[in-house]
Chimera marker file (.cmm) of the C-alpha trace (Angstrom):
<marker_set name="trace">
<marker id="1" x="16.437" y="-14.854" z="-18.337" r="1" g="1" b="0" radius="0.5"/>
<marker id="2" x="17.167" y="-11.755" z="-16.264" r="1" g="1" b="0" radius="0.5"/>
<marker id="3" x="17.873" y="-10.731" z="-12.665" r="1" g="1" b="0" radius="0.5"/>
<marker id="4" x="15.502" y="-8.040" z="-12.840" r="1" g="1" b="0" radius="0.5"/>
<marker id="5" x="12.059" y="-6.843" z="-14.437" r="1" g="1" b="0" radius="0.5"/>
<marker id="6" x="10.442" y="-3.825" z="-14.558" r="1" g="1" b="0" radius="0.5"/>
<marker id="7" x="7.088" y="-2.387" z="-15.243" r="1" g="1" b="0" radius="0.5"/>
<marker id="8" x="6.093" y="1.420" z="-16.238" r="1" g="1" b="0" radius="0.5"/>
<marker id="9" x="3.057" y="2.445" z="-13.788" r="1" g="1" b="0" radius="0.5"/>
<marker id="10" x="3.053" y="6.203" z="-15.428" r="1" g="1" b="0" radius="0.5"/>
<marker id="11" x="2.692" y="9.231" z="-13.221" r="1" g="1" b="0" radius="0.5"/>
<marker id="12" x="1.084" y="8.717" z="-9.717" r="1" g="1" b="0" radius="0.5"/>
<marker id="13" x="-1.731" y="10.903" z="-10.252" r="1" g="1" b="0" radius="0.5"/>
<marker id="14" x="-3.149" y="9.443" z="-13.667" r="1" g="1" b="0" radius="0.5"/>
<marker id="15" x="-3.360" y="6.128" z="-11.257" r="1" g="1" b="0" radius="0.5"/>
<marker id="16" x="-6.709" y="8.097" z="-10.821" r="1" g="1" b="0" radius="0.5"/>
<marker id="17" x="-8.303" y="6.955" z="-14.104" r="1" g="1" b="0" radius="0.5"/>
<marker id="18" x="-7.174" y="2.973" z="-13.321" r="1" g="1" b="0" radius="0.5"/>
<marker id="19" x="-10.463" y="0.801" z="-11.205" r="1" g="1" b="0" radius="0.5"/>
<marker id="20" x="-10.234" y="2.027" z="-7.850" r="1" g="1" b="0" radius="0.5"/>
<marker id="21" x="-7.549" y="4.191" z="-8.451" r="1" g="1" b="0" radius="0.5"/>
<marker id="22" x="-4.730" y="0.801" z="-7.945" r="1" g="1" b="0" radius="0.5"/>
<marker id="23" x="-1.892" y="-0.251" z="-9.558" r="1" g="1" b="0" radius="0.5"/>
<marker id="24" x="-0.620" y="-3.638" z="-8.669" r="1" g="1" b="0" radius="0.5"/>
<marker id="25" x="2.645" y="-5.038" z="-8.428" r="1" g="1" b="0" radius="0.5"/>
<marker id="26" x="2.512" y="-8.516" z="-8.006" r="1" g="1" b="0" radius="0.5"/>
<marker id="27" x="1.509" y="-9.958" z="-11.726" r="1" g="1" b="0" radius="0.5"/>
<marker id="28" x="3.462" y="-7.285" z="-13.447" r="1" g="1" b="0" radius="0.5"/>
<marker id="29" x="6.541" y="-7.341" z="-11.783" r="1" g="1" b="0" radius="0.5"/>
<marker id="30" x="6.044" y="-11.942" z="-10.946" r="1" g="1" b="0" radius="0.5"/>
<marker id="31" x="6.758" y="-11.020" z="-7.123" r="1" g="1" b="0" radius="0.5"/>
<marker id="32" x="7.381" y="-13.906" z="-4.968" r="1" g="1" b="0" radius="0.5"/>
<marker id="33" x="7.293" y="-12.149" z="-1.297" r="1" g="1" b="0" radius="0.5"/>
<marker id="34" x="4.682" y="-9.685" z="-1.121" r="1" g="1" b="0" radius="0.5"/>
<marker id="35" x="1.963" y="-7.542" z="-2.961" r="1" g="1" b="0" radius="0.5"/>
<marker id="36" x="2.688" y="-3.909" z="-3.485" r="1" g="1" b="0" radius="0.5"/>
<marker id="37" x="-0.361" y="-1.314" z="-4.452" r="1" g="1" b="0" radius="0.5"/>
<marker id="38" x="0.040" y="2.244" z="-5.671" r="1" g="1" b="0" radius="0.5"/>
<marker id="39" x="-2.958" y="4.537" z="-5.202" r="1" g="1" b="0" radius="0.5"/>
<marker id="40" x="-4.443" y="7.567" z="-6.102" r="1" g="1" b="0" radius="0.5"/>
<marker id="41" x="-7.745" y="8.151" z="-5.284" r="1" g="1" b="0" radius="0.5"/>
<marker id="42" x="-10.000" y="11.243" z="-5.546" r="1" g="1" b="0" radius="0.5"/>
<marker id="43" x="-11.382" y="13.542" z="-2.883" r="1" g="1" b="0" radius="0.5"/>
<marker id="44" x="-14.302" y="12.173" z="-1.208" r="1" g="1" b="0" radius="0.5"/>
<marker id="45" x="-13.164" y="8.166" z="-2.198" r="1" g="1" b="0" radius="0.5"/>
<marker id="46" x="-13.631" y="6.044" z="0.791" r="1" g="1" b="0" radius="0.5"/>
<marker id="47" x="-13.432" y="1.892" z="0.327" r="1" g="1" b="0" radius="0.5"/>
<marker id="48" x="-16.841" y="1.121" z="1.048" r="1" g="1" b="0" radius="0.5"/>
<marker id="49" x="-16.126" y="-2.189" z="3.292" r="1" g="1" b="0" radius="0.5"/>
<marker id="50" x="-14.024" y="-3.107" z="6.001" r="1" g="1" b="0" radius="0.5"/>
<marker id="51" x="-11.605" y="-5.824" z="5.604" r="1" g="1" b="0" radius="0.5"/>
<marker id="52" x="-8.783" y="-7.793" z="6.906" r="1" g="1" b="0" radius="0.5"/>
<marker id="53" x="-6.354" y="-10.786" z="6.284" r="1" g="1" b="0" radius="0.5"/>
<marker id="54" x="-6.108" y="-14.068" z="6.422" r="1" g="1" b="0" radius="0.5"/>
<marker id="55" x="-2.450" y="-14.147" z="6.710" r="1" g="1" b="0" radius="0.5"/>
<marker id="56" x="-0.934" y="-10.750" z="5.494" r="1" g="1" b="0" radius="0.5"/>
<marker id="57" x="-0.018" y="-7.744" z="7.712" r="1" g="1" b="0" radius="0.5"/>
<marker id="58" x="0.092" y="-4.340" z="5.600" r="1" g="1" b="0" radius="0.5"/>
<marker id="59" x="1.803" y="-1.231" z="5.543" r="1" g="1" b="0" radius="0.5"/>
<marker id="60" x="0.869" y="1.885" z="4.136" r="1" g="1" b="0" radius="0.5"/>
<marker id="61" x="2.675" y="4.850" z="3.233" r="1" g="1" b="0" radius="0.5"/>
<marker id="62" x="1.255" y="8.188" z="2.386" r="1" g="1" b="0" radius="0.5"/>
<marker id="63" x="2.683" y="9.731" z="-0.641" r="1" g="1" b="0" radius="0.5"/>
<marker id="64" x="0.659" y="13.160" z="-1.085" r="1" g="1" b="0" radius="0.5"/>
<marker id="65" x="-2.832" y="14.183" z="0.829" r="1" g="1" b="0" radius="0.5"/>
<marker id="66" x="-4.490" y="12.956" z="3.876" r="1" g="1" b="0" radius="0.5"/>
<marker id="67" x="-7.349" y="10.493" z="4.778" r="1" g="1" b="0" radius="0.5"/>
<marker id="68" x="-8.201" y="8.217" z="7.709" r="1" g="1" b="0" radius="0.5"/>
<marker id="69" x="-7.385" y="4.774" z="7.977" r="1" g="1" b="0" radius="0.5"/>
<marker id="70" x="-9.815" y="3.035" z="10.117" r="1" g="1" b="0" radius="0.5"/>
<marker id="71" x="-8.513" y="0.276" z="12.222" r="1" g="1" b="0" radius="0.5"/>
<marker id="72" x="-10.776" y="-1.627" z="14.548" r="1" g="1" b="0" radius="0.5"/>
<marker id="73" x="-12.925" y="0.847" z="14.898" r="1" g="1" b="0" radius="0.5"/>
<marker id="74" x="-10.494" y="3.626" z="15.642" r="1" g="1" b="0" radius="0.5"/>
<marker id="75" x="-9.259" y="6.433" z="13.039" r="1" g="1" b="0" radius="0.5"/>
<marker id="76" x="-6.029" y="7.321" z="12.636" r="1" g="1" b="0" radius="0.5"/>
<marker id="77" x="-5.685" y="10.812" z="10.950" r="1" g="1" b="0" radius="0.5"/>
<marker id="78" x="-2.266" y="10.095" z="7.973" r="1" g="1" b="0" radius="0.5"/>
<marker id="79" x="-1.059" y="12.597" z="5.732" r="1" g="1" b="0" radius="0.5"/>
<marker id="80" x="2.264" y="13.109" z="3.357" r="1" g="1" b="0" radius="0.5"/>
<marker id="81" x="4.880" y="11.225" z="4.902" r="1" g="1" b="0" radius="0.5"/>
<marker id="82" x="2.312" y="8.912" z="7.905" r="1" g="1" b="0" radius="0.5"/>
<marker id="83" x="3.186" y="5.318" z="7.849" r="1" g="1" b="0" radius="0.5"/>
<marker id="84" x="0.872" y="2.606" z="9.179" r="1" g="1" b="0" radius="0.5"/>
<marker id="85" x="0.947" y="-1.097" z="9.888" r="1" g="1" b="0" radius="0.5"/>
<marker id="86" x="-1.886" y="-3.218" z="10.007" r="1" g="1" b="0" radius="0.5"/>
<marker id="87" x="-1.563" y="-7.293" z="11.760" r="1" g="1" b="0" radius="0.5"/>
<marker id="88" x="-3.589" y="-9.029" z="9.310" r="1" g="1" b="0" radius="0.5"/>
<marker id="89" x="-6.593" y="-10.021" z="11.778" r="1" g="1" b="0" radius="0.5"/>
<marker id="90" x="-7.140" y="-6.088" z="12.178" r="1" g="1" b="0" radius="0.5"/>
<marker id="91" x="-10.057" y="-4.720" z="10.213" r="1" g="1" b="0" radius="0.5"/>
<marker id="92" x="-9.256" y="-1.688" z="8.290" r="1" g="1" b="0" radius="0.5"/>
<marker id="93" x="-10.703" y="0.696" z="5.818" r="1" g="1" b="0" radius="0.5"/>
<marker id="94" x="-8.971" y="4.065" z="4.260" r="1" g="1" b="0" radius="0.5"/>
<marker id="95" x="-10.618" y="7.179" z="3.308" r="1" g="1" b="0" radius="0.5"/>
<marker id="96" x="-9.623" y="10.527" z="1.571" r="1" g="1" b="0" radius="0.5"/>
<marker id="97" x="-10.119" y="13.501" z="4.120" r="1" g="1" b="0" radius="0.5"/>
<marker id="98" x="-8.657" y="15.827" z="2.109" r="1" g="1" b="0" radius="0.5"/>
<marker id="99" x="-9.660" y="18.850" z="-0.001" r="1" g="1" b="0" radius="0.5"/>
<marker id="100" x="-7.624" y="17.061" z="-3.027" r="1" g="1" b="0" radius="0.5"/>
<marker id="101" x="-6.134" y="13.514" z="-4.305" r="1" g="1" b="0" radius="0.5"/>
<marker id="102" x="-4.738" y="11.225" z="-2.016" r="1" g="1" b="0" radius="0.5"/>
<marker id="103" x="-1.606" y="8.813" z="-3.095" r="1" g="1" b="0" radius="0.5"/>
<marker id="104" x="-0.427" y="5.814" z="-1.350" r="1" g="1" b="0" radius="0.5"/>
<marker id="105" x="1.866" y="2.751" z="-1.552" r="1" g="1" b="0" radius="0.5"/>
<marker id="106" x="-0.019" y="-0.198" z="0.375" r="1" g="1" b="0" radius="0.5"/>
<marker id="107" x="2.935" y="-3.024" z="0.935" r="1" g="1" b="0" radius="0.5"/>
<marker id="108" x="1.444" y="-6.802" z="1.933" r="1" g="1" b="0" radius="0.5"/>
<marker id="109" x="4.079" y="-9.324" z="3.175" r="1" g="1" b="0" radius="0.5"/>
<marker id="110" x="3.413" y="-12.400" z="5.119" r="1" g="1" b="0" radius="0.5"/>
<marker id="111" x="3.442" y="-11.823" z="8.853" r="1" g="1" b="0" radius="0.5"/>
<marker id="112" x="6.708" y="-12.899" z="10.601" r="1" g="1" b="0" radius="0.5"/>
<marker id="113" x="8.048" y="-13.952" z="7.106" r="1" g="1" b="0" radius="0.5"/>
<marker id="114" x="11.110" y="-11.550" z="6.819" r="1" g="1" b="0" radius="0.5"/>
<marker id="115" x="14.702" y="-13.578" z="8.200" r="1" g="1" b="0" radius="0.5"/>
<marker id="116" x="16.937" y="-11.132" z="6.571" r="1" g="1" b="0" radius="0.5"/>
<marker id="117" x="16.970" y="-7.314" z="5.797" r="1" g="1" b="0" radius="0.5"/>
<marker id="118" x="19.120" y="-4.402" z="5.278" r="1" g="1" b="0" radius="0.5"/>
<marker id="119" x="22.946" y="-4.735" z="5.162" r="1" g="1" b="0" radius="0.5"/>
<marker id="120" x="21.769" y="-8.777" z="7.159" r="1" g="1" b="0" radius="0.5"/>
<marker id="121" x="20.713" y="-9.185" z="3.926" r="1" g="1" b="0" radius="0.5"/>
<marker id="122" x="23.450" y="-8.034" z="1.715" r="1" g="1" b="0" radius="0.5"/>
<marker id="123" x="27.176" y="-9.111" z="0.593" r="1" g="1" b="0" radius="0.5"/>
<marker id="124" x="29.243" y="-6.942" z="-1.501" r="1" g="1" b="0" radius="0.5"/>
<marker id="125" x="30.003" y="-7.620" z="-5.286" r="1" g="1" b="0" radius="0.5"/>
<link id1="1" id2="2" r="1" g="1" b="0" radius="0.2"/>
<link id1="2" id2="3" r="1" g="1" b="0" radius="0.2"/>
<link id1="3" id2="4" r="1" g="1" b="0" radius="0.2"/>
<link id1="4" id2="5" r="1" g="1" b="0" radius="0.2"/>
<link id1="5" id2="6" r="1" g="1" b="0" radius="0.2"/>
<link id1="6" id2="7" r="1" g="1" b="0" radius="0.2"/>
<link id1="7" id2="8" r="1" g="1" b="0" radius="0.2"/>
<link id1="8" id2="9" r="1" g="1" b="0" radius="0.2"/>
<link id1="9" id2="10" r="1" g="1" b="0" radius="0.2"/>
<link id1="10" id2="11" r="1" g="1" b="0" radius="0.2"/>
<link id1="11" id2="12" r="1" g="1" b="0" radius="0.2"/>
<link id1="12" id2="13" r="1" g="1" b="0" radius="0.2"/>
<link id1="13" id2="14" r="1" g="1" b="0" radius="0.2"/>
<link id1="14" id2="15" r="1" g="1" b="0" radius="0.2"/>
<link id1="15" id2="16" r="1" g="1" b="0" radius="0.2"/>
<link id1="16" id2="17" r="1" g="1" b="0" radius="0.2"/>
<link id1="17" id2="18" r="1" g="1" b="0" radius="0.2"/>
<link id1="18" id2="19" r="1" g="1" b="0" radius="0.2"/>
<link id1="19" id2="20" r="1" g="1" b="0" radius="0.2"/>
<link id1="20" id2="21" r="1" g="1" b="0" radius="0.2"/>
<link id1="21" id2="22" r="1" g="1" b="0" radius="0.2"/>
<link id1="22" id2="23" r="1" g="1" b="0" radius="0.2"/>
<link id1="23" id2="24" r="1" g="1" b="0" radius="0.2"/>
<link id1="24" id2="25" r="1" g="1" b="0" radius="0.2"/>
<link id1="25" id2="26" r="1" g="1" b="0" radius="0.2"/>
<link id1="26" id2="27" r="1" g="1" b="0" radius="0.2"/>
<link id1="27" id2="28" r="1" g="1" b="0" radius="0.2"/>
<link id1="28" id2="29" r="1" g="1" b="0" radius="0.2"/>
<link id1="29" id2="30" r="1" g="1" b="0" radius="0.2"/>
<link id1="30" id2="31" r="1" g="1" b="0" radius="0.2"/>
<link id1="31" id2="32" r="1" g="1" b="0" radius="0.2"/>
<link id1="32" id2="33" r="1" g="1" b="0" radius="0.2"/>
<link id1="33" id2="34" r="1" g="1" b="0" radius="0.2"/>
<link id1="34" id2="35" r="1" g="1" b="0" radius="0.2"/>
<link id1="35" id2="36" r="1" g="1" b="0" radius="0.2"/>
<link id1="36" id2="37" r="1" g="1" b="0" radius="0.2"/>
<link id1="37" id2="38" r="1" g="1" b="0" radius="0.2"/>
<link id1="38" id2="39" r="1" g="1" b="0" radius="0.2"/>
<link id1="39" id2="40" r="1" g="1" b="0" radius="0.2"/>
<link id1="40" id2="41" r="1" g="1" b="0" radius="0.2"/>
<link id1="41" id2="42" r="1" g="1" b="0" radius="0.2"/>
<link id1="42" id2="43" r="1" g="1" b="0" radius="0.2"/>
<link id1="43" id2="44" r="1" g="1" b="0" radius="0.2"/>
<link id1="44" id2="45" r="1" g="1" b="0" radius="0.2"/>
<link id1="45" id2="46" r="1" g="1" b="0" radius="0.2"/>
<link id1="46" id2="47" r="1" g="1" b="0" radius="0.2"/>
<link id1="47" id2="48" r="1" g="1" b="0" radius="0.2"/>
<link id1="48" id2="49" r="1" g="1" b="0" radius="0.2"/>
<link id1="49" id2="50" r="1" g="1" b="0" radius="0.2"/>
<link id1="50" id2="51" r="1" g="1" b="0" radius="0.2"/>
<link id1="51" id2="52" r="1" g="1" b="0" radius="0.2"/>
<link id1="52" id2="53" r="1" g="1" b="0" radius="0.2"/>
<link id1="53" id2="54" r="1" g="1" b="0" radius="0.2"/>
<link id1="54" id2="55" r="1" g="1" b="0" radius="0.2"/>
<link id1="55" id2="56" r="1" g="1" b="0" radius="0.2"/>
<link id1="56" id2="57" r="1" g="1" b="0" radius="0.2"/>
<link id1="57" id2="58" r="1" g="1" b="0" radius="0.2"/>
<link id1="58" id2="59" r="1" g="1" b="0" radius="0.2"/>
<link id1="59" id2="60" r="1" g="1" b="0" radius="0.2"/>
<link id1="60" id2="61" r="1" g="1" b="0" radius="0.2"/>
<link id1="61" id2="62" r="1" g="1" b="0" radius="0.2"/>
<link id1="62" id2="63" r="1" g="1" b="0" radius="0.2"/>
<link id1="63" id2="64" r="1" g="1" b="0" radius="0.2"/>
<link id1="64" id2="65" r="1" g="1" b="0" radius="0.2"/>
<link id1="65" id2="66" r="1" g="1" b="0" radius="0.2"/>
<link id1="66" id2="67" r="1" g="1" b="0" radius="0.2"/>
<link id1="67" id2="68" r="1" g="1" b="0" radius="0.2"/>
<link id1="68" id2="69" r="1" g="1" b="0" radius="0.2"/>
<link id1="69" id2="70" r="1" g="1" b="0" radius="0.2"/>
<link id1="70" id2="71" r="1" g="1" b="0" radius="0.2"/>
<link id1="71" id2="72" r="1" g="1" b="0" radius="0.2"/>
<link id1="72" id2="73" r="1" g="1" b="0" radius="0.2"/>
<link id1="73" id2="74" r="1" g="1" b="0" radius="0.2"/>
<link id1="74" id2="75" r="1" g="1" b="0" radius="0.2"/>
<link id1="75" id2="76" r="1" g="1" b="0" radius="0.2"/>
<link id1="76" id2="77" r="1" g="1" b="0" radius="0.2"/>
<link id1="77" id2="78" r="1" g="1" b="0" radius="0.2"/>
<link id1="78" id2="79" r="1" g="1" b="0" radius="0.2"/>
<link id1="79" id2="80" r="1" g="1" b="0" radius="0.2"/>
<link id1="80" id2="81" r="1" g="1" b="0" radius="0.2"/>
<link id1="81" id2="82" r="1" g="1" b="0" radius="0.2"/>
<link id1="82" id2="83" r="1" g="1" b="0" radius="0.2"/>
<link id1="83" id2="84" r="1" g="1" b="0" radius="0.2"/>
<link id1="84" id2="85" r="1" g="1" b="0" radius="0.2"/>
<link id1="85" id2="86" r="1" g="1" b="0" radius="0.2"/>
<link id1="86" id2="87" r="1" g="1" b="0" radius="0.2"/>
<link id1="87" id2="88" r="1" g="1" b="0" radius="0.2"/>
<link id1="88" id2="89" r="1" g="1" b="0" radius="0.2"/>
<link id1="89" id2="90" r="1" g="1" b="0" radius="0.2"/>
<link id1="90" id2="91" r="1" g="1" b="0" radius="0.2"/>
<link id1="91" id2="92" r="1" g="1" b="0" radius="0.2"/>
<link id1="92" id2="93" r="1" g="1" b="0" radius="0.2"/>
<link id1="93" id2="94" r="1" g="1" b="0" radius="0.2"/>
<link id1="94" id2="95" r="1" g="1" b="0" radius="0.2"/>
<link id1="95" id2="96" r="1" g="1" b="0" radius="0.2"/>
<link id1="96" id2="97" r="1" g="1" b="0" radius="0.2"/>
<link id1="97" id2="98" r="1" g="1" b="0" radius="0.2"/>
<link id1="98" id2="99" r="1" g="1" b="0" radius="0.2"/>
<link id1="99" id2="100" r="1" g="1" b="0" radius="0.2"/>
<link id1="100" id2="101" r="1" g="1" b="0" radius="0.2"/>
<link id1="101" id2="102" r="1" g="1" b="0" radius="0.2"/>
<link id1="102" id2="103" r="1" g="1" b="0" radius="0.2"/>
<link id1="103" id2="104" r="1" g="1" b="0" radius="0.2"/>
<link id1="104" id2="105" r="1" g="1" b="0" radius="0.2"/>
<link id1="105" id2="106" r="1" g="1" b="0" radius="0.2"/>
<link id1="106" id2="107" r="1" g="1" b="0" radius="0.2"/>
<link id1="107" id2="108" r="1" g="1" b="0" radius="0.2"/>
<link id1="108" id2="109" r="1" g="1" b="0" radius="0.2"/>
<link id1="109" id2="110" r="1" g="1" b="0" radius="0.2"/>
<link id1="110" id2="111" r="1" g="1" b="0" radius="0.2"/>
<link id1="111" id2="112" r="1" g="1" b="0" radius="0.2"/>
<link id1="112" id2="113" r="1" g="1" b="0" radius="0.2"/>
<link id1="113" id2="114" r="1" g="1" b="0" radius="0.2"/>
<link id1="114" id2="115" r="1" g="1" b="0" radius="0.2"/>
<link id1="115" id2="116" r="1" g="1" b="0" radius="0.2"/>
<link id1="116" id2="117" r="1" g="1" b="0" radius="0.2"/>
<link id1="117" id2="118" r="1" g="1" b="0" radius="0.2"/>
<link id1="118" id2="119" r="1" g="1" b="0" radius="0.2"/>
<link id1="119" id2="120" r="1" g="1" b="0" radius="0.2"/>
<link id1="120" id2="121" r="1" g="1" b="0" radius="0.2"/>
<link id1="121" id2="122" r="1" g="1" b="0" radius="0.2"/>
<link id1="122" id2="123" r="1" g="1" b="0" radius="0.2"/>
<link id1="123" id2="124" r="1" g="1" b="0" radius="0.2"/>
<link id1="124" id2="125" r="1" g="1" b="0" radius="0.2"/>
</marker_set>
């Protein structure tokens, strides 16, 4: 057994052609601490429900494009380089705004969860 595993997603934007656009993280790569999502979703997509969390806050990351994540009734405008957390009892939805495809990373990780990170977190080898 190995330290490490690793999974080949292929380029962002042919996420496109996957169901919804997704890619997830958590069966392919056996994570034990969080979900991760990559996404790439055409102009005009918009997740067609509200939702929120029973447990898990998110954070999403805006790779290329722009959209509006809607959180408790109030949009916030992202674009290349925006970064958003959600609490988990927030309801959110996230739309494409823009004239082209929009690619994210959405991160979920148990709220309060994280004890260490960074160099905290770290010992040299």
């Amino acid at each position: 057994m190995t330290n490490y595993k690793t999974t080949e997603l292929g380029k962002i934007d042919e996420l496109i052609n996957l169901e919804n656009g997704k890619a997830f993280l958590h069966d392919a790569l056996e994570l034990t601490s969080c979900e991760v999502s990559i996404n790439a979703v055409p102009k005009g997509f918009k997740v067609p429900f509200n939702h929120k969390h029973k447990q898990n806050e998110e954070v999403y990351i805006i790779l290329k494009g722009e959209g509006i994540i809607t959180v408790d009734g109030t949009a916030v405008s992202v674009k290349e380089g925006s970064a958003v957390k959600i609490m988990p009892e927030a309801s959110r939805t996230i739309e494409n705004t823009g004239d082209g495809e929009f690619e994210f990373i959405c991160i979920q990780a148990k709220t309060n969860s994280l004890e260490q990170y960074g160099l905290g977190d770290a010992e040299l080898c």
